[in-house]
Structures are given as structure tokens and as C-alpha cells.
C-alpha positions as CSV (number, residue, x, y, z in Angstrom):
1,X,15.4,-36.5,-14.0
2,X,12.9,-37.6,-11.0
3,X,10.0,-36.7,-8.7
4,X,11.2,-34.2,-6.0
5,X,10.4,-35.7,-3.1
6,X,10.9,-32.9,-0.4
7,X,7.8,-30.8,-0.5
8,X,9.1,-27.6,1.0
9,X,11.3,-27.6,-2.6
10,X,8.4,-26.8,-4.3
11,X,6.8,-23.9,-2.3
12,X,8.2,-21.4,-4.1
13,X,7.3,-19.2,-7.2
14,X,9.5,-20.2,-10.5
15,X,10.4,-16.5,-12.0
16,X,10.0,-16.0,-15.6
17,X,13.0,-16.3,-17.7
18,X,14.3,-15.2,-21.1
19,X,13.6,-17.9,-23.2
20,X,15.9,-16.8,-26.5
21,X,19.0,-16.8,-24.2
22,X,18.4,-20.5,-22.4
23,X,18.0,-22.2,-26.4
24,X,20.6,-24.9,-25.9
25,X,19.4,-25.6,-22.3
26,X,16.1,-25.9,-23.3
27,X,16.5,-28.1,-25.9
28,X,18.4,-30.4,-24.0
29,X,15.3,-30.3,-21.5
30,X,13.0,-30.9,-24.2
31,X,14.4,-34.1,-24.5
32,X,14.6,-35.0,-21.5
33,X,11.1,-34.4,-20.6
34,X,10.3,-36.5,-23.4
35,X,12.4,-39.4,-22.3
36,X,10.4,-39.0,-18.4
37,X,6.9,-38.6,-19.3
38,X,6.9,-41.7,-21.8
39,X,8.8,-43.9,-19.4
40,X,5.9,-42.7,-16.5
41,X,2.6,-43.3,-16.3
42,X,2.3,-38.8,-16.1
43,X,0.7,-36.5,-18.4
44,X,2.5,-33.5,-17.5
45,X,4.8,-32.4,-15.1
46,X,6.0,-28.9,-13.5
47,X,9.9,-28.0,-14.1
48,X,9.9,-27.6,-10.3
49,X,8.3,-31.3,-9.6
50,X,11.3,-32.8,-11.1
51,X,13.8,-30.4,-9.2
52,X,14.7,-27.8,-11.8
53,X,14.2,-24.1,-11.5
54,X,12.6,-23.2,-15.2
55,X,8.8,-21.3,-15.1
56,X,8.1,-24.1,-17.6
57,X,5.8,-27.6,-17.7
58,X,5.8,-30.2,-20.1
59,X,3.0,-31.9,-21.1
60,X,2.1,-34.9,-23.5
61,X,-0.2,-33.9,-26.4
62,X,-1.5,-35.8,-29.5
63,X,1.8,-34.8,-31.3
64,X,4.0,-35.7,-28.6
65,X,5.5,-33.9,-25.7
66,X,4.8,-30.4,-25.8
67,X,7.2,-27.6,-23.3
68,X,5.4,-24.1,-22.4
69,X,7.6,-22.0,-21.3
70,X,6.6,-18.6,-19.1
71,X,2.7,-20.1,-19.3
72,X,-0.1,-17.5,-17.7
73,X,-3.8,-18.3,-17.4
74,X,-5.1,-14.8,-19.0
75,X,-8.7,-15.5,-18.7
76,X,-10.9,-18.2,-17.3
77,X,-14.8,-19.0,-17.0
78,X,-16.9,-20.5,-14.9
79,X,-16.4,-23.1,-12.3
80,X,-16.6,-26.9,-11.4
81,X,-15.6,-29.0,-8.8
82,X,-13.3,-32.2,-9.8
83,X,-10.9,-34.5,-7.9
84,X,-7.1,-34.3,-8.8
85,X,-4.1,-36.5,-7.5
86,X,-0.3,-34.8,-7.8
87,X,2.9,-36.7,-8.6
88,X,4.4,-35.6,-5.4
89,X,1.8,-36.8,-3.7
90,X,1.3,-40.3,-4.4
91,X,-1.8,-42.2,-3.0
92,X,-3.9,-38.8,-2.1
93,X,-6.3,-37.5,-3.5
94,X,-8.2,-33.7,-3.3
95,X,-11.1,-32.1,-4.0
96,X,-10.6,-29.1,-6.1
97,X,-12.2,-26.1,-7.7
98,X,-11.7,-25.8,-11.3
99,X,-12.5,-23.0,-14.2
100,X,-14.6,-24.6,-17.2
101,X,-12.8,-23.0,-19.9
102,X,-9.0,-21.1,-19.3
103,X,-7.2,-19.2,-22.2
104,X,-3.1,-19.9,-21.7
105,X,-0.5,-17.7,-23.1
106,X,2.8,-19.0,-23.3
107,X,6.4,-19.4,-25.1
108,X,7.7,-22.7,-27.6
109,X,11.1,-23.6,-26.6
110,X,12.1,-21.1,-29.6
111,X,10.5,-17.8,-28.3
112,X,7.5,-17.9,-30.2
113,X,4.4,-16.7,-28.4
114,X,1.5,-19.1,-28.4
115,X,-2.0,-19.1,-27.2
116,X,-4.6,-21.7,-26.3
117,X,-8.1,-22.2,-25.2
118,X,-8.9,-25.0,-22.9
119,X,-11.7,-26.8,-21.6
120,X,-12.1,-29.4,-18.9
121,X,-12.0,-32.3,-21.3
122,X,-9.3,-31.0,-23.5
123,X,-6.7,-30.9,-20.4
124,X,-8.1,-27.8,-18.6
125,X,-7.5,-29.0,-15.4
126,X,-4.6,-30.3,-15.7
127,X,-2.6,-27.4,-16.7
128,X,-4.4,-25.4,-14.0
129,X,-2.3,-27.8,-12.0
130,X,0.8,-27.1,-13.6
131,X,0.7,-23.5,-13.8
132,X,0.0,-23.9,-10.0
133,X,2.5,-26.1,-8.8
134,X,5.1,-23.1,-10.9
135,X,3.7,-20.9,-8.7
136,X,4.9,-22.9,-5.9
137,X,1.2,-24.1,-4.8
138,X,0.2,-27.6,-4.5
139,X,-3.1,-29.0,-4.7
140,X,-2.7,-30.0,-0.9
141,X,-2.7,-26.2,0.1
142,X,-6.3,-25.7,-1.3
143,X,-8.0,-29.0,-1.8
144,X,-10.4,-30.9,0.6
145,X,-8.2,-34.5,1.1
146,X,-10.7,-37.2,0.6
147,X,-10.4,-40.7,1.5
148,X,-12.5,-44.4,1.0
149,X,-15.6,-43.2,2.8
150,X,-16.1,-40.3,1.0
151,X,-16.4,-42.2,-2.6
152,X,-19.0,-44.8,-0.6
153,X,-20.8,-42.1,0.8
154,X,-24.2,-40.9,-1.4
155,X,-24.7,-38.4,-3.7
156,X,-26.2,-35.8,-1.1
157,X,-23.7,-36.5,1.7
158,X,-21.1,-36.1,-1.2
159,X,-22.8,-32.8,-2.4
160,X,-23.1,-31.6,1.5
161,X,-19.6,-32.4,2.1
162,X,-18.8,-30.1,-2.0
163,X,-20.7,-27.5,-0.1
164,X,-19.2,-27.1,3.0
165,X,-15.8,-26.8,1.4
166,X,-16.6,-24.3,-1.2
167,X,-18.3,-22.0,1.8
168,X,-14.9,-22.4,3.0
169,X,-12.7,-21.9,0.1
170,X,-15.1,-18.2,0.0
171,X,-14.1,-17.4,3.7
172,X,-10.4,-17.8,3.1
173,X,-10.7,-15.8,0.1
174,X,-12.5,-12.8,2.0
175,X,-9.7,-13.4,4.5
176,X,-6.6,-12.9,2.0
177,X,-8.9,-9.9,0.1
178,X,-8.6,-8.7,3.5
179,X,-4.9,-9.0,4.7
180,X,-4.2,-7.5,1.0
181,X,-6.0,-4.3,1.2
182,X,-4.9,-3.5,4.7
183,X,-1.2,-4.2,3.1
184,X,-0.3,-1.1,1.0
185,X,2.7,-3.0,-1.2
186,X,0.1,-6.7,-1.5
187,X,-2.3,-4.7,-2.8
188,X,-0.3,-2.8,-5.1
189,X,1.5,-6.1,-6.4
190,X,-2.2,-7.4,-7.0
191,X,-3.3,-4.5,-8.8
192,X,0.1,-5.1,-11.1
193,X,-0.5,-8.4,-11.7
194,X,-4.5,-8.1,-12.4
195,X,-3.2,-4.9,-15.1
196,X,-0.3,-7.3,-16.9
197,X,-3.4,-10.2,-16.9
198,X,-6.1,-8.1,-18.5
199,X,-3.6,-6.3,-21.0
200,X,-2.2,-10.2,-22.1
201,X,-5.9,-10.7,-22.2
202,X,-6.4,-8.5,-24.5
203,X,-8.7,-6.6,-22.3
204,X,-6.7,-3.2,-22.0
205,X,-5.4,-1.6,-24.9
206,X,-1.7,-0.2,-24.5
207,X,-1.4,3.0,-26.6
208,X,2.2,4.3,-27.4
209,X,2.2,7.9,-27.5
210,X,3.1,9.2,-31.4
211,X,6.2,10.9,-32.0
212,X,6.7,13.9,-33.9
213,X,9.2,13.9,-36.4
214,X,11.6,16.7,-36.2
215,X,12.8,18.7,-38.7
216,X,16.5,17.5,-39.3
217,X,17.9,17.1,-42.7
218,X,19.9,14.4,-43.6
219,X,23.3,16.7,-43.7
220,X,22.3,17.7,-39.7
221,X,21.2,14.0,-38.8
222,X,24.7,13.0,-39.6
223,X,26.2,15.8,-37.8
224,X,23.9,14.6,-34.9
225,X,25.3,10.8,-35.1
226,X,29.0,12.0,-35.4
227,X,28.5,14.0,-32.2
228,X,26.6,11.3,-30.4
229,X,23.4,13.4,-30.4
230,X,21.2,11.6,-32.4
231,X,19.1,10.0,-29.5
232,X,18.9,13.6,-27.5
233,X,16.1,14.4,-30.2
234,X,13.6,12.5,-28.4
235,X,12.6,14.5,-25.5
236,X,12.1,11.8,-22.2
237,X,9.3,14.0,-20.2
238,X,7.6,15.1,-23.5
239,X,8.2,11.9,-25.8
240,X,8.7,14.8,-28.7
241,X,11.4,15.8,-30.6
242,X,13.9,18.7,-29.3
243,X,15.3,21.4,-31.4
244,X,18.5,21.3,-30.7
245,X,19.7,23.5,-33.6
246,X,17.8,26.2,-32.1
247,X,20.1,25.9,-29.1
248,X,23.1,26.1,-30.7
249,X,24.1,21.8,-30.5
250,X,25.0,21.8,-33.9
251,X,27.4,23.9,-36.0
């Protein structure tokens, strides 16, 4: 396992994946990421940074090296500024926009669905980064590059210079808002994605509709599971039960 050093690698979206079905892999991953953090000087790392094709990031906790598997930020507040370096991009470093405080949803290695609440200082930033780079963006394609003379500037030249790149991180928002409401299928995968955030979130309820329970006895059920009839009771327009001794189905 090693840094990918080909950028155009990584500038691509990891899918989700079924986590119960990949057990053996990912416990053989598990390991390895073990064995490549605590040989590097890295606190996480991206599946993609180290040329594998999992929606999962490894990172190195206070009980060792954690994997999250599937990870989605599902809520996030407020906003700071902070400078980040990448792995893949050694000896550079950006000025980025942060949230304060995210909440992370994600899967253990075993399926088990997890959720945590992180700020700044508890390694908020940092998996903003990774959930980023599985989404095939790097830090590059949205952060202000700064260099020597920046750090030896003052504090005002360093706040004008904070300034002019956040007016500018707003205008190319405005820009992409734009582009996606003028695009009938963007806007309709950003309306899917902003619905499957706010119900993870907890923010939408999801309601199943009740059934009604149809008046079968047990002698007709069986009937109904000989004839292979048994799931027909469930009407799929409706979601009620159909009476199908009423149309003759059973004898």
C-alpha cells in the first residue's frame, strides 16, 4: 500500500458499497491500513489516496486505527478558515474553508451503523478532507495555494488576502447554483442528494404507510402459500390487502 501519485486517479467519486458482502476484504484492509499509517507520519488517509477503489478512509484515533466505511457528513455548522496540506500533495499548502462542528454517519468494518459529532479540534477538519478526497475532490480544486510570503505577511494583509478568496469561493458557488438550475437532471440529482442528507439527518421523518391485515384464516393462508399466492395479498398501487377469495383464487 502507497501514496498514489498520479492525480487524475483521484478525480473521481468512490460509489458506496455493501459492506456485509466485502467482510474478508475488509478485514484484510483493516490491517493494512494499520500497518501504513503507523509506519507514516499520516493521520488518515482516503482508500482512493493509496490507489484502491473502497468509499472508505482510515484514520488513527486514541484506540488505534479506526476504518469508516460509506462515511456522509449529514449536518454541519458554522464556518472557519484553516490551512490544510494533502498526502498527494507534498510541500503545498491551501487555504480552506472549514465547518466548526460536522455530524458523520458511517459503517464499522462489520456493518454496524455509527455516528459522530466533530469539532475542529477533535479532527473536524480532517475528515472533511477525507470524505472529500472520496468524492474525488482535492483540496487543490478549492483552496487558495499559499506560499512563504503569505505566512510573513501581517495580520491585515493576511485577513485582506482571507477576504478576497472567500468573495470568491461565493461567486463560484452562485456560478454552479446557476449551471444546476438551468440543468433539469443536476438539479434533480441535488435535490436527491439534499432529501437522502436531511432524512440521514434526522431532519425528515420517513413514514411507511400501515397495512391492513386481511382476513385469511390460517387453513386459506396455507392454501395461498401452496399456490404461490401468498405475496398477491398485498396490493402494489394501494399497499392494502386484496380479497382474493372474493374473486374466486382460492378453492
Amino acid at each position: 500500500m502507497r501514496l498514489t501519485v498520479k492525480e487524475e486517479k483521484l478525480n473521481y467519486r468512490l460509489p458506496e458499497f455493501n459492506v456485509m458482502e466485502a467482510q474478508e476484504e475488509l478485514k484484510d484492509l483493516q490491517a493494512q491500513f494499520e500497518t501504513f499509517l503507523n509506519r507514516r507520519e499520516l493521520v488518515a488517509v482516503a482508500a482512493n489516496q493509496v490507489g484502491l477503489d473502497k468509499r472508505m478512509f482510515a484514520i488513527k484515533t486514541k484506540e488505534g486505527v479506526v476504518c469508516m466505511c460509506n462515511p456522509m457528513i449529514v449536518k454541519q455548522e458554522g464556518l472557519h478558515t484553516a490551512i490544510e496540506q494533502d498526502a498527494n500533495l507534498p510541500d503545498r499548502e491551501f487555504l480552506v474553508v472549514r465547518h466548526n462542528k460536522i455530524t458523520l454517519d458511517y459503517q464499522t468494518i462489520f456493518g454496524t451503523n455509527e455516528e459522530l459529532c466533530l469539532e475542529t479540534e477533535q479532527g473536524g477538519d480532517l475528515v472533511q478532507q477525507m470524505v472529500q478526497r472520496l468524492d474525488g475532490i482535492s483540496i487543490a480544486d478549492f483552496g487558495l495555494e499559499i506560499f512563504e510570503d503569505f505566512k510573513a505577511a501581517s495580520a491585515e494583509e493576511q485577513q485582506e488576502v482571507v477576504e478576497y478568496y472567500l468573495n470568491s469561493l461565493k461567486e463560484q458557488q452562485q456560478e454552479i447554483q446557476h449551471s444546476i438550475d438551468e440543468d433539469a437532471e443536476a438539479k434533480q440529482i441535488q435535490d436527491a442528494v439534499t432529501f437522502i442528507t436531511k432524512a440521514a439527518a434526522g431532519e425528515i421523518e420517513i413514514q411507511m404507510p400501515e397495512r391492513i391485515m386481511p382476513k385469511v384464516g390460517r387453513k386459506e393462508r396455507r392454501q395461498l402459500k401452496r399456490k404461490g399466492l401468498l405475496e398477491l395479498l398485498v396490493d402494489p398501487i394501494t399497499n392494502r390487502y386484496r380479497d382474493l377469495t372474493s374473486r374466486g383464487r382460492i378453492k
